[in-house]
N, C-alpha and C positions, 0 to 999 in steps of 0.2 A: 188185220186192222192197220192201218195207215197211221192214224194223230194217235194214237197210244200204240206204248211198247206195255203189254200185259206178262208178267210172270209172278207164279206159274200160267202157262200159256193154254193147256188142255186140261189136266186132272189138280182138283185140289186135294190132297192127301191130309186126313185128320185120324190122330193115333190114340187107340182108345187106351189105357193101361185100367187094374182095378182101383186105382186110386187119383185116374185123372177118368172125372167121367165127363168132363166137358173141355173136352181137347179145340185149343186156338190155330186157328189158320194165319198167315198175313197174303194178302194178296196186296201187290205191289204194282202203279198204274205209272208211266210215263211219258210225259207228252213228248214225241218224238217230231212235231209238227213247227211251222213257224207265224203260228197264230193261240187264242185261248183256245182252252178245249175245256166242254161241260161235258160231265160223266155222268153215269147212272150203275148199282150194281144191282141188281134183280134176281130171285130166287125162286123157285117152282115152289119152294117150302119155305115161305116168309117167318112160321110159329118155330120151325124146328133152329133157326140163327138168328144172333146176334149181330149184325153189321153196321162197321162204325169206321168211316162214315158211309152213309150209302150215294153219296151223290156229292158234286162239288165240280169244282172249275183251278182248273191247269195252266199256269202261263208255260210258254215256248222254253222246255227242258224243265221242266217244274215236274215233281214226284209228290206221289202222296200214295200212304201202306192205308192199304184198307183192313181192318182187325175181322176176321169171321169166330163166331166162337160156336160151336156147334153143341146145343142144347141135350141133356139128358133122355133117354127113351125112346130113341130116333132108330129104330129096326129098319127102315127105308131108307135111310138118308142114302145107301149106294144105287139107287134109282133117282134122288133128285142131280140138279142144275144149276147153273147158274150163268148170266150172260150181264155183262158188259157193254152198256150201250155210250158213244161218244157222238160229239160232233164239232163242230169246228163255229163260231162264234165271232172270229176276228179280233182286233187287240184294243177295241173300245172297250168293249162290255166285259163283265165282272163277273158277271152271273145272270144265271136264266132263269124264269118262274114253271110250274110245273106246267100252266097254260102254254108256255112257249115250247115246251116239247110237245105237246101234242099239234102244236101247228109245221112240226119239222115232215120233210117228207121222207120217204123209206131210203132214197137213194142218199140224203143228208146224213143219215144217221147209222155209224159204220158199228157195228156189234159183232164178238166175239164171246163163243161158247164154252164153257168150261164142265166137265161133272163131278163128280164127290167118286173118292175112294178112302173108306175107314177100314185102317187095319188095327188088331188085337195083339197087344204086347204080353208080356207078361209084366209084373210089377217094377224089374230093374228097368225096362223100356227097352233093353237090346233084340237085335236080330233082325229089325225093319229094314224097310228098303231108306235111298238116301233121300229120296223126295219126301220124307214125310216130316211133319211139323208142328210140334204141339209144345204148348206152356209146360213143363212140366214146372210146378212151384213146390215140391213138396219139401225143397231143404232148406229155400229163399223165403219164406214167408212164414207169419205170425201165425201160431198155432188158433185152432178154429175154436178148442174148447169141447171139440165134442170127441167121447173115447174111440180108441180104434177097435171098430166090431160093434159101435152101438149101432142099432136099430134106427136109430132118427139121423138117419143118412140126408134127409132134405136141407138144414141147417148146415152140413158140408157142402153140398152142392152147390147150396146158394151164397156160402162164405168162396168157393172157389169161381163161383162166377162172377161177384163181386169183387174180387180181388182182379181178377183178369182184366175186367169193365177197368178199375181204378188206375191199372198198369199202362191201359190203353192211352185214359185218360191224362193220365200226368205226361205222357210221350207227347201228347195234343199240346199241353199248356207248354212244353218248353219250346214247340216249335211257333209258339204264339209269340214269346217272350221274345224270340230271335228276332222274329217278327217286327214286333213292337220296339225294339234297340233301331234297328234298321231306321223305321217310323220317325224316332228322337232325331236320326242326323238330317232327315227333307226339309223343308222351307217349314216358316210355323203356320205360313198359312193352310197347309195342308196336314201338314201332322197333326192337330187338332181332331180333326176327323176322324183320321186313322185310329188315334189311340181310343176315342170314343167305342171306335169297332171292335178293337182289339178287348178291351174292359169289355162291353157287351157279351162278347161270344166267353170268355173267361166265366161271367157271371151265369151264361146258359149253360156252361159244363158242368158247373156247380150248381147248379139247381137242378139238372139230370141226374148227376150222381149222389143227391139227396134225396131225390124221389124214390131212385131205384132203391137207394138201401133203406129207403124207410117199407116198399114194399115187399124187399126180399126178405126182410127178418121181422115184417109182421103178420107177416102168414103163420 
């Protein structure tokens, strides 16, 4: 691939331990091109991950970590995929609508392949290879409340994917806030705008991450 630098570039490595059972990936996208670049990141197994963001728009040497978090009960997951679609946009435009990809043509739109490889630790996490990549939160974060060895393991899960989602999420707002400072020093006639934008998408993270933990802990 040409307008994006993709790492990792072939296998994404997610590490299972008994105590992280929803191990995080970062996939890292780089426009390596001298124009915008919209992205896509696509899954053979959409139900089995979490992907955040899955799609968005690059300016020329601009980065953005894409969070995979790989979902509990995935005995396949070393069979699925995942591909990486780009295209190049020009330095007008901001962003694309979903109609606008599908009018792209194949030769337009440059993608790169990646597959899954989950390996089994034991609980300290030692002994894996160096490519592999997971949250491990179990000394950093606020205890879940539920004993170690109970039976209602689901209420863990879902406090540790919540947490993960939230860690994502606060990464998201500070690069919003950088953002938005930048925003404060442009002309007022345009910064208006921007900050309108900036507040918007803040206010959509936030009401994502109150949907999700209103439904992960009322189950």
């Amino acid at each position: 691939m040409k307008l994006l630098k993709v790492d990792p570039e072939e296998v994404l490595t997610f590490t299972q331990t008994p105590t992280i059972t929803t191990p995080s990936r970062t996939l890292r996208l780089i426009n390596v091109s001298s124009e915008n670049v919209a992205f896509k990141v696509k899954t053979t197994a959409p139900r089995a991950y979490l992907v955040r963001p899955s799609s968005g728009m690059l300016k020329p040497k601009g980065e953005q970590e894409i969070q995979i978090i790989l979902q509990p009960h995935q005995s396949e997951a070393h069979t699925h995929r995942f591909l990486v679609q780009a295209v190049g946009i020009g330095n007008s435009a901001d962003s694309i609508s979903r109609d606008d990809w599908a009018n792209f043509t194949k030769d337009q739109v440059q993608e790169q392949r990646l597959s899954v490889c989950i390996e089994q630790r034991d609980g300290d996490g030692k002994g894996g290879g160096a490519g592999a990549a997971a949250m491990d939160l179990s000394n950093d974060r606020p205890s879940t409340g539920v004993p170690e060895g109970s039976t209602d393991v689901t209420l863990k899960v879902k406090f540790d994917e919540l947490y993960q989602y939230t860690a994502m999420l606060e990464k998201e707002k500070k690069k919003i806030e950088v953002e938005l400072e930048e925003l404060r020093g442009c002309k007022s006639g345009s910064s208006g705008d921007g900050i309108g934008k900036v507040t918007l998408i803040i206010a959509v993270f936030m009401a994502i991450l109150a949907a999700y933990f209103a439904q992960g802990f009322g189950k």
